[in-house]
N, C-alpha and C positions, 0 to 999 in steps of 0.2 A: 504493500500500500504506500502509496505516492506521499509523503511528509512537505509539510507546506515550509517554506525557508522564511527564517525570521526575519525583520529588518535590517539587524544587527548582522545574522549569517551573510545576508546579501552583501553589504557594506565590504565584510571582512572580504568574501570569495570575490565580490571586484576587484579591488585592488589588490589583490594577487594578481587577479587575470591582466590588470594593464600595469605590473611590472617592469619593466626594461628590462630586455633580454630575454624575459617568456621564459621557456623552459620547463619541466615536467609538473610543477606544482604549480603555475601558471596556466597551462593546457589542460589539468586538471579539473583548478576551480572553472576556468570556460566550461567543461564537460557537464560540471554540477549546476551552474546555471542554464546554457542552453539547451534547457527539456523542456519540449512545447508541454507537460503537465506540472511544470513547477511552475511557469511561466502562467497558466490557468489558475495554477492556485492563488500564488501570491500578488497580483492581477499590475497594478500600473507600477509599485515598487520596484518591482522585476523588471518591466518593460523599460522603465528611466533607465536602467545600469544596462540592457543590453546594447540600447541607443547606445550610450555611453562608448561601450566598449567595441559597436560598431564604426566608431568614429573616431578613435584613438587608440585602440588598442595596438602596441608594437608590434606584434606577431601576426600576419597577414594570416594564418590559418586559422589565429581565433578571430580577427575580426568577419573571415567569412564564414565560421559557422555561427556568430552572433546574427547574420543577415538571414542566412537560412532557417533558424528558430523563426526569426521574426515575420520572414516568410513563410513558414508553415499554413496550409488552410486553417489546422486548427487553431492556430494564435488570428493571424491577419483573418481571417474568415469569422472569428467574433466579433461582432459590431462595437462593444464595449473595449475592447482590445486595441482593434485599429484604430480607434479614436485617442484614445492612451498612446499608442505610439506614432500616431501621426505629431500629436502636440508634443509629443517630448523630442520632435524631430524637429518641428520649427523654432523654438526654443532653445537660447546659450543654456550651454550644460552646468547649473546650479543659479537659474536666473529663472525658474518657470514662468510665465505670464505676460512674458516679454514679448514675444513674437519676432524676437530677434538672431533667431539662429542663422546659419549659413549653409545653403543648397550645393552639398558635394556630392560626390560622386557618388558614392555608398547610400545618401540619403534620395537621392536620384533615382535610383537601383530599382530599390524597394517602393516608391511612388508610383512609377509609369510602370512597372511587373503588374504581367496580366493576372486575373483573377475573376474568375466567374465571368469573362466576356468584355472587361474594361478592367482599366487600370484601379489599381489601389486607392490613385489621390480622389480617383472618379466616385470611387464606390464610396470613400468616405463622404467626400462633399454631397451625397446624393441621400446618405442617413443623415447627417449633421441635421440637429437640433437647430432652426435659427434663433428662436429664442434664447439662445443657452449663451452663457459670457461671453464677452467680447473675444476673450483670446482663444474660443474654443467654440466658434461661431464658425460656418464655412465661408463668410464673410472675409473673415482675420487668415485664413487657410488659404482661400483664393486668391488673397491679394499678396498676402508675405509670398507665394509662388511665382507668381507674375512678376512682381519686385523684387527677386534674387535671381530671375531667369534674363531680367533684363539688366543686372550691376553690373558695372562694369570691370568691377576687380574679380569676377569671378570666372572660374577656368572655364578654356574657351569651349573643351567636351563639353562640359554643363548647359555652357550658353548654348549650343550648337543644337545638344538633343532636348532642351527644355523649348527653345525657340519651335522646332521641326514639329514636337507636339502640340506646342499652345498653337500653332498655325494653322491647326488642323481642328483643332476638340469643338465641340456643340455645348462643351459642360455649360450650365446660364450660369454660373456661379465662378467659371472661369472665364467667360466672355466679359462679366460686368466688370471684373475686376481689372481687365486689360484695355476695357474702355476708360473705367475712371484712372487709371495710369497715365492714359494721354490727356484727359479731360484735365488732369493737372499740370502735367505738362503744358496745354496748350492758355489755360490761366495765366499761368507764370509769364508768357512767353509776351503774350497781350496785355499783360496788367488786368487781369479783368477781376470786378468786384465778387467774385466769389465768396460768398458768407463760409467757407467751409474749412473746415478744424482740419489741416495736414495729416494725414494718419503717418503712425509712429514710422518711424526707419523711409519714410519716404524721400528723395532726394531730384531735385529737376535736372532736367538732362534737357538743353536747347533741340527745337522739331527737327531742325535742319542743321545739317554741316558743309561745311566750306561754301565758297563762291557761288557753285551752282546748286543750291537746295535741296542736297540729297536728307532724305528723312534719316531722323534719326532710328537708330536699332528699335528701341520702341513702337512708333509710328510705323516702321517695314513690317516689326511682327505684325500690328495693330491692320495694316490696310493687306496681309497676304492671308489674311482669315476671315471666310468669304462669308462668316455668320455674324460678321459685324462690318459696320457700326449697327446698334440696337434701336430701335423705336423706342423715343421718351414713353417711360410706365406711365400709367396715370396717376401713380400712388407717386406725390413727391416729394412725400416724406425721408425718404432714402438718397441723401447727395441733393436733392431735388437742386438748387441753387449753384450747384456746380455743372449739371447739365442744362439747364436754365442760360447759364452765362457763357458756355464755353463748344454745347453742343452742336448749335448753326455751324461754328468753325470746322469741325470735326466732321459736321455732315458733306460739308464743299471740298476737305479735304480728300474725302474718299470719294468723291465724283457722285454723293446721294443726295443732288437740290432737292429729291421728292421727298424729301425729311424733313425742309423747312415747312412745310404744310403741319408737319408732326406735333414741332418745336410749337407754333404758331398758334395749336390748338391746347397742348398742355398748359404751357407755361404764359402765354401770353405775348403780345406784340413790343414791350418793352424792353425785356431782355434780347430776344430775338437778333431787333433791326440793332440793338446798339453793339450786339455781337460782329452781325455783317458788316455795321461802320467801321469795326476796329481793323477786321480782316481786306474790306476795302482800303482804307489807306496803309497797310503792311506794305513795307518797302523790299523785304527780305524773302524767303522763303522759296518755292520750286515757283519756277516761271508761270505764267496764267493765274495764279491763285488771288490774285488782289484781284482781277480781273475777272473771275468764276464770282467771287462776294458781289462785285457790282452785279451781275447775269441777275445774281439769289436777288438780291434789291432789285433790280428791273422787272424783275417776276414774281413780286408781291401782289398776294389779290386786292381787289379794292375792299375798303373796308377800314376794321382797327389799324392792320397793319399800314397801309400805303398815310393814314394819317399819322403813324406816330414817326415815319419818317420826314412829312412833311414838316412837322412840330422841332425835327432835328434841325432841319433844311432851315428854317424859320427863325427857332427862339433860338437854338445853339450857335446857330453857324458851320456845322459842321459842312466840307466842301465837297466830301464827296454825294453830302444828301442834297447841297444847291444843284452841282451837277448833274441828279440823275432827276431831276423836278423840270430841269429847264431841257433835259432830250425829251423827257415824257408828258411833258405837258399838265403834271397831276397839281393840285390846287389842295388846300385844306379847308376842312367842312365853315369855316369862319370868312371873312370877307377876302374875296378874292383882289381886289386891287393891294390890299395890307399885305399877301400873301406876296405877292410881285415885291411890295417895297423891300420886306424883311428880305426878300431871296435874293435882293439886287437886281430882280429883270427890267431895268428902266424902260425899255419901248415898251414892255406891255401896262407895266404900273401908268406910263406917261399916258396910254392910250385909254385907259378904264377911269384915270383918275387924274387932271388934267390941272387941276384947284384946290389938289390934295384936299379935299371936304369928306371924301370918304375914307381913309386915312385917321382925319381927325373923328371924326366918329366914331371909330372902332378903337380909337386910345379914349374916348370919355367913357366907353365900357370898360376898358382894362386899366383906369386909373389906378387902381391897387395891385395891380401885376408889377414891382416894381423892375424885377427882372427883364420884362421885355420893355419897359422904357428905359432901362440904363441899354439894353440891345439897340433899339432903337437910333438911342446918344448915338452909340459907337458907329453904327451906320451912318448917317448922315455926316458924322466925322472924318471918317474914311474917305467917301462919296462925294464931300464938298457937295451936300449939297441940302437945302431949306426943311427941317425937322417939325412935320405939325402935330406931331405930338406932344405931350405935355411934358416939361423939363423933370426927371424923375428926382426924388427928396435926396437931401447927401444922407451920406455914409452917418450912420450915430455914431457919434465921439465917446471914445470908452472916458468911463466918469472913475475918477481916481479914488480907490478906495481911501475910506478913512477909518484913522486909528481906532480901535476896538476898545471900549473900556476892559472886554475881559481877557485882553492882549496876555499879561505880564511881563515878567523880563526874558531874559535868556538863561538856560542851564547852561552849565554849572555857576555860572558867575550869580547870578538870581535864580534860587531855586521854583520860583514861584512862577513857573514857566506858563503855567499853563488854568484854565477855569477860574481867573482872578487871584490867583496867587497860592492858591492848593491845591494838593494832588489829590 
């Protein structure tokens, strides 16, 4: 009958086994550990140390029979099991929770090794609990994968055979994760307002390199894996604000404008078009790409969107949304002669509005927009030329605080530093 190993026994017959030099009482304590029914009994204790000693052990013979236990149907073929040793594979060895470990060779192995029809990583991400903590979420699992497949200090075999499969897999839990990899990347790259908290060990890596815009490793995996890019969820509670800000780019980058229609209906026309503006004036990146952004703007439906562009066009200034107002002719839902003035199109402003009266008009509605009467200023400033609109209020003068009765003095010199003189 099978005797379950104590903590304590474990402890001891590991570090035997990762010894220096190995040798008989070394290959020993290895034999006493890897039995896929100790491995059963004593359940994720066991598992930590054989990781463990899959990944360090001196003696290449025990490190592969450390792989082969862990291998076992009957070890990796328990659901409780695989899960156990998947985390204690992403994970620095005596850091649990970190999500910080590093994708070798050996941990490579055992991942992409088939089992029951798919891989290891597959089978686990497809029980994974999502409810369950963050470090042990297939959330945390998909992405620490994704982002040690694409580091760059990491051996080039790893990259080579993690890349060739992420290029290929259906997993949604590995797909989402290799989208929002670029989807930060390409924040970064834009400055875009992303409301969203960096997940840990994450590091940006520029879209492109050299002169002529070659994608980066990232973006190569991310556009030769033909299940993405993904249609915004409707739930946007998850990243929502980073797909939000950053996804339009991402849809023109991989040649899918039928996305903006996606983007347009999830998230709204705001983020959208000030996406397109940014990608529109990009100076950098593969040839046509600032040039595709304009297309995606040209081929806005009428509606929210074509006004929240004109609004850019308008109250911002923005030039690539003047230029694409004055090829198309589009107007905003407010007076149309104002609309010429703000955009600069003087012959048609001149022509609709001859006595600037309608002009003035549409400023005694927006008297309190001070925003687009300081816009306004700066137009006619520019422009040289007669502003009838109404002069907007100056700036408020910040008003100089004044001393505090419950100031006190300064510590140490005046203890009564602070609440009128006591602590």
């Amino acid at each position: 009958m099978e005797r379950r190993l104590t903590a304590y026994r474990i402890g001891v017959l590991t570090e035997r086994a990762l010894r220096p030099g190995g040798g008989f009482w070394a290959r020993r304590a290895a034999a006493r550990l890897c039995r896929p029914e100790a491995v059963r009994l004593a359940g994720s204790g066991l598992v930590e140390q054989l990781v463990r000693i899959l990944r360090s052990a001196p003696d290449p013979d025990i490190a592969a029979q450390a792989a082969r236990t862990l291998a076992d149907p009957r070890v990796s073929g328990d659901r409780e099991l695989l899960a156990s040793i998947v985390i204690a594979m992403i994970n620095r060895p005596g850091h649990m929770g970190g999500s910080d470990g590093e994708l070798d060779v050996p941990v490579l192995d055992f991942l992409l090794g088939q089992q029951a029809g798919a891989t290891r990583l597959e089978s686990f991400l497809a029980a994974a609990r999502p409810g369950s903590d963050w470090w042990t979420s297939p959330e945390t699992v998909g992405f620490w994968f994704v982002k040690e497949a694409c580091a760059r200090n990491r051996d080039d075999t790893v990259r080579a055979r993690a890349g060739a499969f992420l290029s290929g897999t259906a997993e949604p839990h590995l797909l989402r994760a290799l989208e929002k990899i670029v989807l930060l990347d390409i924040c970064k790259a834009f400055r875009l307002p992303a409301s969203y908290t960096q997940p840990r060990g994450w590091e940006p890596q520029p879209l492109w390199s050299g002169y002529g815009g070659e994608p980066s490793p990232r973006l190569r995996l991310h556009q030769a894996n033909p299940h993405v890019p993904l249609r915004p969820p409707q739930d946007t509670s998850y990243s929502g604000a980073l797909e939000a800000c950053a996804g339009p780019l991402l849809a023109v980058l991989s040649q899918r404008e039928d996305l903006i229609a996606d983007y347009l209906a999830v998230h709204g026309p705001e983020p959208t078009v000030s996406a397109l503006l940014k990608g529109a004036a990009a100076s950098g990146g593969r040839a046509g790409f600032a040039a595709d952004c304009r297309g995606a703007l040209r081929g806005l439906p009428v509606g929210p969107a074509r006004e929240e562009l004109c609004r850019h066009a308008a109250r911002w200034g923005s030039r690539v949304g003047r230029s694409i107002v004055r090829e198309t002719g589009w107007v905003w839902d407010d007076d149309e002669a104002a609309f010429c003035w703000f955009t600069e199109q003087w012959e048609r402003y001149d022509a609709l509005d001859p006595d600037g009266a309608r002009l003035c008009a549409f400023g005694l509605t927006r008297k309190d927009d001070h925003g687009l009467l300081r816009r306004a200023e700066q137009i006619a400033g520019e422009a040289g030329r007669p502003n009838p609109l109404p002069p907007p209020p100056p700036f408020p003068t910040p008003t100089p605080l004044s001393p505090s009765p419950w100031q006190g003095g300064s510590y140490p010199t005046s203890p009564g530093a602070s609440y009128g003189g006591s602590f």
